[in-house]
N, C-alpha and C positions, 0 to 999 in steps of 0.2 A: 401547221407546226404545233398550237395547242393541243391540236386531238390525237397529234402522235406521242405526245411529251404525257397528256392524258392516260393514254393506252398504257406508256411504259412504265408508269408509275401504276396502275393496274398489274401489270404482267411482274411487277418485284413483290407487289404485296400478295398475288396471289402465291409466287414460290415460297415465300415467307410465310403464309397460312401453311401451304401443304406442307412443308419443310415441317412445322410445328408440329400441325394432325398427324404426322407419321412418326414422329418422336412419341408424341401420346399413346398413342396403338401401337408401338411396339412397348412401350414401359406397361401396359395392358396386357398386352403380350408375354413378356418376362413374368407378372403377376401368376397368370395363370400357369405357366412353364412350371414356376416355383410351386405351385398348388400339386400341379400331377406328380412333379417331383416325392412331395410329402405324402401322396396316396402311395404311391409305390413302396415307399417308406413304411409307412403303415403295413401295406399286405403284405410286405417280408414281415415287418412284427408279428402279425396276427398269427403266421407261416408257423413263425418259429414257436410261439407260445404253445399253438394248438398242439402241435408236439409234443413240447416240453410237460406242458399240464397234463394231457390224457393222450398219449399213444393210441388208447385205443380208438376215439374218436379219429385220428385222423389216418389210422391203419381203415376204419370204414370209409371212410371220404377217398384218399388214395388208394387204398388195396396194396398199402407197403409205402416204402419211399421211394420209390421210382418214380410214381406220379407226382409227388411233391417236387422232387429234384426236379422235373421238367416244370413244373408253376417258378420254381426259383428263379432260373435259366429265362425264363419266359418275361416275369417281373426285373429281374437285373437285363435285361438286354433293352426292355422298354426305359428301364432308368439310364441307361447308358446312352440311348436316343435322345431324352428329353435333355441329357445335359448336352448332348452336341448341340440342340435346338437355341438351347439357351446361352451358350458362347455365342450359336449364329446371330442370335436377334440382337448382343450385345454388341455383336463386331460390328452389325448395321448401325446399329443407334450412333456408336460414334462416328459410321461415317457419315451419318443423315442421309441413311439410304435406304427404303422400303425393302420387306420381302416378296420375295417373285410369286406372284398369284400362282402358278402350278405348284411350288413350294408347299404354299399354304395347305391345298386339297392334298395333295397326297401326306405331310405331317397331319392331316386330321384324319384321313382313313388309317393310315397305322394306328392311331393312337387309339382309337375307336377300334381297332381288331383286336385289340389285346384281350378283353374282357370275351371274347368268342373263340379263340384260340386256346382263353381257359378255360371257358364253356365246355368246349369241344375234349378237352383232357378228363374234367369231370365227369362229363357221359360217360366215356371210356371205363373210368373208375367204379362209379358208384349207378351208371344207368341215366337212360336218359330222362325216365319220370325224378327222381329224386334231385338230381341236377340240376334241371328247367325250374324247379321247386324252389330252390337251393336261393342263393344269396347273389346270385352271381347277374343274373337279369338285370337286379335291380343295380349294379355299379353301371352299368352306361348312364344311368340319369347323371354321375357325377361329370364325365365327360361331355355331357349334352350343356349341362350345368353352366362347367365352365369355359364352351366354348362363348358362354355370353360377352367376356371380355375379349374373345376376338373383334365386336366392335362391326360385325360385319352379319349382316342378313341372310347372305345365300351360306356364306361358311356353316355358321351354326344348324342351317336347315340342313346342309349336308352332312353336318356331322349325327342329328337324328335320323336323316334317312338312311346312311350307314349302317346304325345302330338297330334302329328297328328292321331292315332288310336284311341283315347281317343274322339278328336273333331268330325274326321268319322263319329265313332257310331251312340254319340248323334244328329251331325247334318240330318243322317239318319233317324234314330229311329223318330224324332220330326220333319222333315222337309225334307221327299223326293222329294216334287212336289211343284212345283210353282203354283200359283193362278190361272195359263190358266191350272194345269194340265202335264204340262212338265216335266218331269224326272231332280232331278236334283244333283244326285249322280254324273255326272259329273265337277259339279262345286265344289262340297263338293271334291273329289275326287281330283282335282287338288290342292286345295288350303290345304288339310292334304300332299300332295306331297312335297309339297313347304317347306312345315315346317320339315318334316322327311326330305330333300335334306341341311334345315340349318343344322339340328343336326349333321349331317353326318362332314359336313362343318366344326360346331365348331368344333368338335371331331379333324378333322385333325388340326387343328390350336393349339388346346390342347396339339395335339400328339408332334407336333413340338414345341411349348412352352416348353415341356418333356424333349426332346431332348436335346434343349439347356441347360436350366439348368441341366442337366447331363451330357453337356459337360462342362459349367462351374463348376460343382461339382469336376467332376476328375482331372479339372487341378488343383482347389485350393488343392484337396488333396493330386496331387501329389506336388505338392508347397510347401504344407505345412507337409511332409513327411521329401523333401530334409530340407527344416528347419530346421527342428526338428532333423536330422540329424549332420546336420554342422553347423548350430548356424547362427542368427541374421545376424551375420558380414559376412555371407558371401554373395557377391554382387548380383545383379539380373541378371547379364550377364550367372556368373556360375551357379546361380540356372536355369536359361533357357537350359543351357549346358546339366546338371544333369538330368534333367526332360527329356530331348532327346537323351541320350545316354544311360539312365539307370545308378544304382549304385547295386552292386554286395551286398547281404546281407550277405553271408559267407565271412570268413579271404581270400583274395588273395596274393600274394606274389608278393611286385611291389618293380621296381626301384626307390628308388624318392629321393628329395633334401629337408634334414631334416633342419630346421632355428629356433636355438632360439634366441632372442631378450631379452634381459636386462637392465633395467635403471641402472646407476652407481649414488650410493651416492642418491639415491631416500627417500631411509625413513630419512634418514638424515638433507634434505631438507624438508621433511614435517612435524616436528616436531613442524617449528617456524613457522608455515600455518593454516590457518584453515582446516578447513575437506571439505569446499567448495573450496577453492583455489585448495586442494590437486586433486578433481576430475575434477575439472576444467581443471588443467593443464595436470595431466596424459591423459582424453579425447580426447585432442586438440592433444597434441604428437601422439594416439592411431588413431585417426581419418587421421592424416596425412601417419603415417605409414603402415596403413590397406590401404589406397588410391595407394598406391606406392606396396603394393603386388597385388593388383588387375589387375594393369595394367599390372605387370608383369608372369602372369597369377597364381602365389601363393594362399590360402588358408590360413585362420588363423585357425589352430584346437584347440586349449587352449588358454585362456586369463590366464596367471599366474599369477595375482596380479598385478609386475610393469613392466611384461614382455610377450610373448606371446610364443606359438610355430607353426611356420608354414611349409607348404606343399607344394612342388612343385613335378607337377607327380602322386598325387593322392587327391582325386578321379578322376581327369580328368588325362589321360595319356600324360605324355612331353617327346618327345626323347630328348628335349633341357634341362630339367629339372635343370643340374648343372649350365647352364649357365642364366636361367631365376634366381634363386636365385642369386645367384653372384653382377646380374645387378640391383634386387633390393635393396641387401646390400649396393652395393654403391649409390641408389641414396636415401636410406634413409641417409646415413652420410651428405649426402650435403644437403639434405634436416633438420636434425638436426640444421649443422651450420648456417643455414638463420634463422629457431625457435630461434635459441640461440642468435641471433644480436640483437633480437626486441624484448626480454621477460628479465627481472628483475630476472628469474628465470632458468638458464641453463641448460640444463641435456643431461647427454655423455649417451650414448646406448654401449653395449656389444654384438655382434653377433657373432655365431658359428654356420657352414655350414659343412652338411656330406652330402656326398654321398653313397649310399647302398640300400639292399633290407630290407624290413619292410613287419609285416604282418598287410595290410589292411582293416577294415572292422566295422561293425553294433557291436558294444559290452553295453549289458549292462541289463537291471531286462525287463519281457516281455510291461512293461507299458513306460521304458524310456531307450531311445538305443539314442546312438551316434556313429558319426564315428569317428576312431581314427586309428593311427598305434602304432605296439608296435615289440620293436625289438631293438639289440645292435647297428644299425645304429640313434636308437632317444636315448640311453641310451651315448653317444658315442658325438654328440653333444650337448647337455646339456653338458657334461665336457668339450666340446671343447669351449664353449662360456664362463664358469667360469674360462679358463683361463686366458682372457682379463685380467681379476684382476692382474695376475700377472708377463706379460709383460708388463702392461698398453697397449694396443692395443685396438683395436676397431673392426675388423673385422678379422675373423680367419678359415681357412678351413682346410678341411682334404688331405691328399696327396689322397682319391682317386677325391676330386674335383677340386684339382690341376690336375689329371690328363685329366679327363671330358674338363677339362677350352681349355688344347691344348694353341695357342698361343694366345688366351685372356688370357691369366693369365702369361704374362711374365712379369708381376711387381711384381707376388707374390715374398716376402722373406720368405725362408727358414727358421724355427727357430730349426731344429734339431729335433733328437731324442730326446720326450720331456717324461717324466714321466706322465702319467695319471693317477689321483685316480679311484681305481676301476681296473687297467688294468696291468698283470704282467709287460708284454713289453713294451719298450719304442715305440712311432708312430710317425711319421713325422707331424708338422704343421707347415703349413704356413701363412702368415701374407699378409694382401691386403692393403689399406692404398686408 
């Protein structure tokens, strides 16, 4: 039963990493969308300026506007693709839903044809020496470039083999020989090299961009797992802890030192307060007192209103357990009397301290668990803490953390066999002060 409850708690956190990684890469994704978007942009600019500045220049490049009109045509149809791309990737993101791996190759071959398609008009225009010469080669790096934020290895190596296969061809097909006659599939040959050697490149840069953020993914999620867990309050020391030791998802049966905390005379006081005053002050007490479990390597597992219940020994194991509680009992009392010198507003605390076993563990609906223990060593303190009431005391433990104490605890008093509600027999409590 452990190693299935194990597993399944495996099998949410891994949907919950993938879930994440694919949110990232596709917002990586959209990145780059937006990128090619603003090239497109750009090479209508340039389109139009070249125009506008000197006619004549680009009456030699096109041979008229014929040839222009189809680069435009050519440019707006690629821009009109990349924003259908970019609704698609967004309508995924909200669903938290991947794109389709054949998706992917074939938006990377079109996108990588366009600069060859203009190639190929070029030629047409101005020849194929001048063309190949031209500016036009050298834009596939941009697409090689930014296929790095695809985030994927073989993508990006596909979108340089593209690229450099794509250029091959045509630089073949239209321009095998130099004007003396010289072969010069060599030179074309190297320089498609070059470019399938970047995509390779990017690809691995992508891959390790990958990586990372999927190592950042898992630790957030194991982070925010223990969170979600143990609540807010619990410190980042212990959540560092937690995330490196593991936390058990079935009931275990631990040792530990049970602490409840109670304000005396709290609603009492808040009566003739406002409702900001009231959180105000409890805050400030609560802030103090959580500081002072922290250090003492405790846990707050329930906030109860004007009181709390805390943990020593689980989820982190303390063989010291009774004696770390103990020591933060006393220095919240001292801590209390310095609040109470300097605040208009006083308030005595109530503590009770057990020692026992308790079953710990992940309890709750499959959407929202927490940890908790549950057992007659927390049913056991809670009564031992609302005794306060009725010695007037402040600090109050059970004889078996009188016995854990050893001689740290030779100040405890004795207060007898005392009656507990809930309990037939009488139990021994003692009093720390």
């Amino acid at each position: 039963m452990v190693s299935f409850l194990k597993a399944r708690q495996r099998a949410v956190l891994s949907e919950e990493f993938e879930r994440e990684l694919t949110r990232e890469v596709l917002r990586t994704e959209l990145l780059r969308v937006k990128a090619l978007i603003a090239t497109g942009l750009v090479m209508l600019v340039l389109l139009t300026a070249t125009f506008v500045i000197d006619p004549a220049i680009a009456n030699r490049i096109w041979r008229g506007t014929e040839g222009m009109v189809r680069e435009y045509v050519l440019v707006a149809g690629f821009l009109l693709f990349e924003v259908w791309v970019h609704s698609q990737i967004r309508r995924n993101l909200k669903l938290d839903r991947d794109l389709p791996v054949v998706r992917r190759y074939i938006g990377a071959f079109i996108e990588t044809s366009l600069p060859t398609l203009i190639l190929i008009l070029q030629i047409r225009s101005m020849g194929a020496g001048p063309a190949l010469g031209f500016v036009l080669p050298m834009v596939y790096f941009i697409f090689v470039i930014l296929s790095t934020l695809r985030l994927d290895f073989w993508l990006s190596t596909f979108t340089g083999f593209v690229a450099a296969a794509e250029l091959l061809t045509v630089a073949l097909y239209y321009n095998s020989a130099s004007d003396t006659g010289e072969p010069l599939i060599y030179f074309h040959t190297v320089r498609s090299m070059v470019i399938l050697v970047c995509g390779v490149l990017a690809g691995s840069v992508g891959a390790q961009l990958r990586r990372q953020f999927s190592a950042s993914i898992a630790a957030a999620t194991a982070r925010d797992r223990v969170t979600n867990l143990f609540g807010q309050h619990v410190s980042p020391q212990v959540v560092e802890r937690l995330m490196a030791e593991g936390t058990s998802v079935a009931g275990d049966i631990r040792r530990v030192a049970v602490m409840f905390v109670d304000f005396r005379g709290f609603t009492a006081g808040a009566q003739s307060r406002t409702p900001q005053e009231v959180v105000d002050r409890l805050d400030g007490a609560f802030a103090v007192l959580v500081d002072i479990l922290d250090r003492h390597g405790g846990i707050v597992n329930k906030f109860l209103g004007d009181g709390f219940l805390a943990l020593f020994g689980a989820p982190l194991e303390a063989s010291d357990a009774a004696h770390r509680a103990v020591a933060a009992g006393r220095d919240m009392l001292t801590a209390m009397d310095h609040i109470n010198a300097q605040t208009s507003w006083p308030l005595r605390i109530g503590i009770g301290i057990h020692f026992g076993e308790v079953v710990a563990g992940n309890i709750g609906s499959p959407r929202r668990k927490e940890y908790t223990v549950i057992g007659d060593t927390v049913n056991f303190a809670s009564r031992l803490e609302a005794l306060n009431k009725e010695f007037g005391s402040q600090l109050l433990i059970s004889a078996s953390v009188r016995e854990a104490l050893g001689d740290d605890g030779e100040d405890a008093v004795a207060l007898g066999e005392v009656t507990v509600r809930g309990y037939e027999q009488p139990v021994a409590v003692f009093q720390l002060g």
